[in-house]
Backbone as JSON, one array per atom type, in Angstrom:
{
  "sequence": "XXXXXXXXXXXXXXXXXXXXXXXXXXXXXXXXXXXXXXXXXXXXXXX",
  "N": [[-4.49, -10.13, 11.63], [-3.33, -9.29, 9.48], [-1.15, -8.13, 10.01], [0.47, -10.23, 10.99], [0.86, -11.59, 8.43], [2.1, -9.56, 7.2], [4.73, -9.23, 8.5], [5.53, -11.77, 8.56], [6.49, -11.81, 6.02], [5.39, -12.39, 4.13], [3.73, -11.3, 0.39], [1.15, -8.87, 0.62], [-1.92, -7.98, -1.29], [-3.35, -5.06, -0.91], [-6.49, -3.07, -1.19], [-7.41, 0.22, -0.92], [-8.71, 3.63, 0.34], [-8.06, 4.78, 2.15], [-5.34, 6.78, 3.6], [-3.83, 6.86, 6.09], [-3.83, 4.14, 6.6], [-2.35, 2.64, 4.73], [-0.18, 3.49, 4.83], [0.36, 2.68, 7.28], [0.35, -0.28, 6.61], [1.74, -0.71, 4.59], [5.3, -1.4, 2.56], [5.08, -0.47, -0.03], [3.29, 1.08, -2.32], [0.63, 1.87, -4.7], [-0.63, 4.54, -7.01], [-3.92, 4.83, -7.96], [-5.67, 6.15, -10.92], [-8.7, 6.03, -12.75], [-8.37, 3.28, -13.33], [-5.66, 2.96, -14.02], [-2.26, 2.82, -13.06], [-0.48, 5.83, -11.6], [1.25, 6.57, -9.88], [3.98, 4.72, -8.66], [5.23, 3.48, -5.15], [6.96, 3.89, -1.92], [5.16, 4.59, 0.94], [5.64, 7.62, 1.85], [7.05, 8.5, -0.65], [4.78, 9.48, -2.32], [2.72, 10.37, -1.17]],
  "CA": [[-4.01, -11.13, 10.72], [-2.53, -8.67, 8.2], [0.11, -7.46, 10.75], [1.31, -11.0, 11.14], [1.25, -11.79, 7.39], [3.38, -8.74, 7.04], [5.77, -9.49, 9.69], [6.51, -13.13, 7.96], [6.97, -11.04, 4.45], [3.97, -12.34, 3.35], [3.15, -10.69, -0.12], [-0.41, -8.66, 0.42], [-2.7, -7.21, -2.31], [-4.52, -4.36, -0.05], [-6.97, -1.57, -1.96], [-8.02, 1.05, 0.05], [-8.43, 4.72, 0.48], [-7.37, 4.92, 3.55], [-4.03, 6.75, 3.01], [-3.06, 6.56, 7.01], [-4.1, 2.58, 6.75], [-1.95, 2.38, 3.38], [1.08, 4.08, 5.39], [0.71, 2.04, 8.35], [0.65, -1.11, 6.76], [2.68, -1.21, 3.15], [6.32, -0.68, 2.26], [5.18, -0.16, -1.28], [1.21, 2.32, -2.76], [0.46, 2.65, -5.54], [-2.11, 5.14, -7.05], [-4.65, 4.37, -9.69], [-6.48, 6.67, -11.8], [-9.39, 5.96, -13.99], [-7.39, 2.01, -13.5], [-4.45, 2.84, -14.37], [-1.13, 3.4, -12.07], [0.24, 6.7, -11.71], [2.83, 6.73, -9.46], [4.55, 3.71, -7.46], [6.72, 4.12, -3.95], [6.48, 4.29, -0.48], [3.83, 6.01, 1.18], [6.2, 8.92, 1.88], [6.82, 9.16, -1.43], [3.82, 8.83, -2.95], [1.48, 11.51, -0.38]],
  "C": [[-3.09, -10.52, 9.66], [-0.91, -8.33, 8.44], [0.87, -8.67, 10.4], [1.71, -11.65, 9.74], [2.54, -10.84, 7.0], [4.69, -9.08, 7.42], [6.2, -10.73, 8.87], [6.83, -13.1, 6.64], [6.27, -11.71, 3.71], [3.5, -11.25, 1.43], [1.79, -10.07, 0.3], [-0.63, -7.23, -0.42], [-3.44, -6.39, -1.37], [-5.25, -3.19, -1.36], [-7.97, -1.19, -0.44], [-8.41, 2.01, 0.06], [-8.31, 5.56, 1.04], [-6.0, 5.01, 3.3], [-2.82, 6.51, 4.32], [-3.16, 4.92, 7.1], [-2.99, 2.18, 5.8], [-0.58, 2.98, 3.89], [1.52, 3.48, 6.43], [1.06, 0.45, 7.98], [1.65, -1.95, 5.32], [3.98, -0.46, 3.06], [6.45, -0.46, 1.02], [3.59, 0.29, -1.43], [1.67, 2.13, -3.96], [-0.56, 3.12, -6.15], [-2.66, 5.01, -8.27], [-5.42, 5.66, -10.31], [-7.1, 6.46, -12.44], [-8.59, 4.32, -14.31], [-6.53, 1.93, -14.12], [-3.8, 3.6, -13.63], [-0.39, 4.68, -12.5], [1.34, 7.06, -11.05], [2.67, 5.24, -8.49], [5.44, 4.07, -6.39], [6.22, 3.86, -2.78], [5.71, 5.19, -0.23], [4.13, 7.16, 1.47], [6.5, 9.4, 0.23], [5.52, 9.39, -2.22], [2.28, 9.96, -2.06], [2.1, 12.45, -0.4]]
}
């Protein structure tokens, strides 16, 4: 279901910490700390 939300450019909110799940299925991560964001980007940039 997530694939095909994607595919129709769907916004989705995922949390995970699964960083190959978080690479396979977002063209934007970003990482929290202590709840707050430390870096934003693609999952290449960003691992």
């Amino acid at each position: 279901m997530m694939k095909e939300l994607q595919e129709s450019g769907t916004t989705i909110l995922l949390a995970t910490h699964d960083m190959a799940e978080a690479e396979k299925m977002a063209t934007r991560v970003a990482i929290l700390l202590q709840g707050k964001i430390i870096i934003i980007g693609t999952p290449r940039e960003v691992t």
